[in-house]
N, C-alpha and C positions, 0 to 999 in steps of 0.2 A: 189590536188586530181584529179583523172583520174576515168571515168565511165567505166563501164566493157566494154561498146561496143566497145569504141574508143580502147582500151587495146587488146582486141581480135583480132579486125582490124588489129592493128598496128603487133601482133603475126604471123598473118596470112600474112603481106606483107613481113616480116620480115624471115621465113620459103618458101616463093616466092625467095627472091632475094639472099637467103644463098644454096638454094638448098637442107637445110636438114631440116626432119621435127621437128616440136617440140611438145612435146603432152599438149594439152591443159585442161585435166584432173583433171593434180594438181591444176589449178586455180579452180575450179569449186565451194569448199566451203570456199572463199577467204572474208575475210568480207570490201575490200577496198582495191585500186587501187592508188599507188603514181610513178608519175611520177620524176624521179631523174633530176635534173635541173643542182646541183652542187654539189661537193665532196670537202670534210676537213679530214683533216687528223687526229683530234680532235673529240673523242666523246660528244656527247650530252648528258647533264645532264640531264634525266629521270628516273622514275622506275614504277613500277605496284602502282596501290593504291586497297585499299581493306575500305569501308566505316564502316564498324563494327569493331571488335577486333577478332583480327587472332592468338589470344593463344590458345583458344580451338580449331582452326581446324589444329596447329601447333602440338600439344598435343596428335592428335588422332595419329599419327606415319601412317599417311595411303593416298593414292592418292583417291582422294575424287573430287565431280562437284561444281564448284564454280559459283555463279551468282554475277554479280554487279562490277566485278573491272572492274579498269581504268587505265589510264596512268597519270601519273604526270610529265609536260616537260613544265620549264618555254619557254615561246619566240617563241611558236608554237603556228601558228595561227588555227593549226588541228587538235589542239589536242580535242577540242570541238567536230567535228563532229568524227572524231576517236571515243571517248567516247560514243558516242550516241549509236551507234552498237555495241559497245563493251561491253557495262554494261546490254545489254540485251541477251548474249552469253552465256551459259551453259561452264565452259573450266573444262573441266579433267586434275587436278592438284596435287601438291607435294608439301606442305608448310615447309619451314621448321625451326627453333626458332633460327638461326646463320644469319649471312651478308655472302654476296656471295662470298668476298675473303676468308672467315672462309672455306664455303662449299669446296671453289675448292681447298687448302693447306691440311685441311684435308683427305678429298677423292682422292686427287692427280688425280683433274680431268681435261682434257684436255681443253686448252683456248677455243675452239669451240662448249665445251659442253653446253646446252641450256641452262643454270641457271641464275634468271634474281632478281633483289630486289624489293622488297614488301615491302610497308610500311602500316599500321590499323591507323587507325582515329585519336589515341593517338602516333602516330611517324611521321605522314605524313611531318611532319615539322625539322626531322631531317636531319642532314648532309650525314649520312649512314642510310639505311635504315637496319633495326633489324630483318629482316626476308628475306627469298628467296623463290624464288616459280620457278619448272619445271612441263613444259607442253606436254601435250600429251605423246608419248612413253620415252622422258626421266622423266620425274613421275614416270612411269613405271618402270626405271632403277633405282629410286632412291630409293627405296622401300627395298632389299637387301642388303642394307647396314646395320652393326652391331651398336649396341649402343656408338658406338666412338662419335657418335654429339648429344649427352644430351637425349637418348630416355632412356625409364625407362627400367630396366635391365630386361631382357626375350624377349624385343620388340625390332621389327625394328626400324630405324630413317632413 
Protein backbone atom coordinates (compact mmCIF):
# COMPACT_ATOMS: atom_id res chain seq x y z
CA UNK A 1 0.00 0.00 0.00
CA UNK A 2 1.09 3.48 -0.97
CA UNK A 3 -0.32 6.67 1.04
CA UNK A 4 -1.77 9.52 -1.08
CA UNK A 5 0.92 11.91 -0.29
CA UNK A 6 3.90 9.85 -1.41
CA UNK A 7 1.60 8.82 -4.75
CA UNK A 8 0.99 12.54 -5.49
CA UNK A 9 4.64 13.33 -5.01
CA UNK A 10 5.81 10.77 -6.90
CA UNK A 11 2.99 12.15 -9.89
CA UNK A 12 4.17 15.37 -9.53
CA UNK A 13 8.18 14.30 -10.13
CA UNK A 14 6.91 12.13 -12.61
CA UNK A 15 4.84 15.10 -14.83
CA UNK A 16 8.56 17.22 -13.81
CA UNK A 17 10.91 14.79 -15.53
CA UNK A 18 8.24 13.70 -18.62
CA UNK A 19 7.66 17.17 -19.38
CA UNK A 20 3.94 16.45 -19.93
CA UNK A 21 1.41 17.13 -17.54
CA UNK A 22 -0.86 14.64 -15.90
CA UNK A 23 -4.18 15.65 -14.30
CA UNK A 24 -4.42 14.56 -10.87
CA UNK A 25 -8.22 14.93 -10.69
CA UNK A 26 -9.04 11.47 -11.37
CA UNK A 27 -7.26 10.42 -8.21
CA UNK A 28 -9.16 12.59 -6.02
CA UNK A 29 -12.08 9.88 -4.97
CA UNK A 30 -9.42 7.02 -4.98
CA UNK A 31 -10.12 4.85 -1.90
CA UNK A 32 -6.28 3.32 -1.91
CA UNK A 33 -3.03 3.66 -3.38
CA UNK A 34 -0.92 0.36 -4.54
CA UNK A 35 2.30 0.66 -5.53
CA UNK A 36 3.26 -2.26 -8.50
CA UNK A 37 6.43 -3.97 -7.37
CA UNK A 38 6.03 -6.96 -9.92
CA UNK A 39 3.99 -8.33 -12.95
CA UNK A 40 2.76 -12.14 -13.85
CA UNK A 41 1.45 -12.81 -16.54
CA UNK A 42 -1.27 -14.90 -14.56
CA UNK A 43 -4.36 -13.58 -13.12
CA UNK A 44 -5.24 -13.72 -9.46
CA UNK A 45 -7.82 -15.51 -8.15
CA UNK A 46 -10.29 -12.98 -6.54
CA UNK A 47 -14.00 -11.71 -6.80
CA UNK A 48 -16.36 -9.21 -4.92
CA UNK A 49 -18.03 -10.75 -1.77
CA UNK A 50 -21.41 -9.44 -0.73
CA UNK A 51 -22.12 -10.56 3.12
CA UNK A 52 -25.98 -11.06 2.72
CA UNK A 53 -27.99 -12.77 -0.14
CA UNK A 54 -27.74 -11.11 -3.38
CA UNK A 55 -30.95 -12.71 -5.16
CA UNK A 56 -33.09 -10.12 -4.23
CA UNK A 57 -30.91 -7.18 -5.27
CA UNK A 58 -30.20 -9.52 -8.52
CA UNK A 59 -33.96 -9.82 -9.00
CA UNK A 60 -34.76 -6.21 -8.84
CA UNK A 61 -33.26 -5.92 -12.79
CA UNK A 62 -32.07 -2.38 -11.66
CA UNK A 63 -28.49 -0.39 -10.87
CA UNK A 64 -29.04 0.12 -7.30
CA UNK A 65 -26.19 1.48 -4.08
CA UNK A 66 -24.58 -1.24 -2.46
CA UNK A 67 -22.99 -1.01 1.11
CA UNK A 68 -20.76 -3.68 2.69
CA UNK A 69 -18.87 -5.60 -0.10
CA UNK A 70 -15.59 -6.92 -0.18
CA UNK A 71 -13.02 -8.68 -2.09
CA UNK A 72 -12.30 -12.15 -1.63
CA UNK A 73 -8.32 -13.05 -2.72
CA UNK A 74 -6.65 -15.78 -1.12
CA UNK A 75 -2.58 -14.94 -0.56
CA UNK A 76 -3.05 -11.22 -0.12
CA UNK A 77 -1.76 -9.82 2.59
CA UNK A 78 -4.15 -6.48 1.66
CA UNK A 79 -6.76 -7.73 1.19
CA UNK A 80 -7.73 -6.82 4.89
CA UNK A 81 -6.95 -3.27 4.80
CA UNK A 82 -8.60 -3.13 1.11
CA UNK A 83 -11.67 -4.25 2.89
CA UNK A 84 -11.85 -1.87 5.61
CA UNK A 85 -12.50 1.05 3.28
CA UNK A 86 -14.29 -0.80 0.98
CA UNK A 87 -17.17 -2.10 3.04
CA UNK A 88 -17.75 1.14 4.29
CA UNK A 89 -18.18 2.69 0.43
CA UNK A 90 -21.65 3.35 -0.94
CA UNK A 91 -20.80 1.59 -4.92
CA UNK A 92 -23.56 2.25 -7.50
CA UNK A 93 -24.05 -1.18 -9.01
CA UNK A 94 -25.55 -3.77 -11.51
CA UNK A 95 -25.94 -7.24 -10.12
CA UNK A 96 -26.74 -9.71 -12.14
CA UNK A 97 -28.04 -13.82 -11.41
CA UNK A 98 -25.29 -15.32 -14.29
CA UNK A 99 -21.06 -15.79 -13.84
CA UNK A 100 -19.23 -13.34 -15.88
CA UNK A 101 -18.30 -15.61 -18.70
CA UNK A 102 -22.29 -16.19 -19.12
CA UNK A 103 -22.64 -12.21 -19.01
CA UNK A 104 -19.77 -11.50 -21.63
CA UNK A 105 -20.93 -14.74 -24.43
CA UNK A 106 -24.14 -13.65 -24.11
CA UNK A 107 -24.04 -9.77 -24.41
CA UNK A 108 -21.03 -10.21 -26.77
CA UNK A 109 -19.21 -7.90 -24.56
CA UNK A 110 -15.88 -6.70 -25.09
CA UNK A 111 -12.80 -8.28 -22.91
CA UNK A 112 -12.13 -4.78 -21.30
CA UNK A 113 -15.77 -4.32 -20.35
CA UNK A 114 -15.78 -3.77 -16.49
CA UNK A 115 -17.77 -6.94 -15.44
CA UNK A 116 -16.29 -8.45 -12.33
CA UNK A 117 -17.90 -11.83 -10.09
CA UNK A 118 -19.71 -11.72 -6.95
CA UNK A 119 -20.29 -14.16 -4.67
CA UNK A 120 -23.46 -13.71 -1.28
CA UNK A 121 -22.70 -15.57 1.79
CA UNK A 122 -24.13 -18.86 0.60
CA UNK A 123 -21.41 -19.17 -2.67
CA UNK A 124 -18.60 -17.25 -1.32
CA UNK A 125 -17.04 -20.68 -1.29
CA UNK A 126 -17.66 -21.61 -4.61
CA UNK A 127 -15.21 -22.30 -7.51
CA UNK A 128 -17.19 -19.80 -9.84
CA UNK A 129 -18.90 -17.33 -8.51
CA UNK A 130 -23.07 -17.26 -9.39
CA UNK A 131 -23.33 -13.88 -9.88
CA UNK A 132 -21.51 -10.49 -11.46
CA UNK A 133 -21.70 -7.24 -10.54
CA UNK A 134 -20.72 -3.71 -12.88
CA UNK A 135 -19.87 -0.53 -11.39
CA UNK A 136 -20.39 2.86 -11.92
CA UNK A 137 -21.30 3.94 -15.70
CA UNK A 138 -21.01 0.32 -17.01
CA UNK A 139 -24.16 -0.42 -14.38
CA UNK A 140 -25.50 2.14 -16.25
CA UNK A 141 -24.80 0.28 -19.55
CA UNK A 142 -26.03 -2.83 -18.34
CA UNK A 143 -29.49 -1.80 -17.68
CA UNK A 144 -30.71 -1.92 -21.58
CA UNK A 145 -30.22 -4.83 -22.26
CA UNK A 146 -33.53 -7.21 -23.11
CA UNK A 147 -34.52 -10.17 -21.14
CA UNK A 148 -32.00 -12.47 -22.96
CA UNK A 149 -30.29 -13.14 -19.17
CA UNK A 150 -33.20 -14.50 -16.96
CA UNK A 151 -35.03 -11.16 -16.32
CA UNK A 152 -38.95 -11.52 -16.10
CA UNK A 153 -40.44 -10.87 -19.49
CA UNK A 154 -41.53 -6.85 -19.84
CA UNK A 155 -38.10 -5.99 -17.85
CA UNK A 156 -34.78 -5.24 -18.29
CA UNK A 157 -31.90 -7.50 -17.10
Amino acid sequence: MWSKSAFLDTLKETAEHTGQPIAKGRFKHSLGFMKLRGYREERLNWKFTYPGNLQHIADAYRVQTSLGLQIWQPDNPWASVINQRLKKQALVCYVLRKSVREVRLRLQLPMHFQIYPISDANSVHDTNAPYSVAFGQPALLMTPWPTGLGAKEGRYG
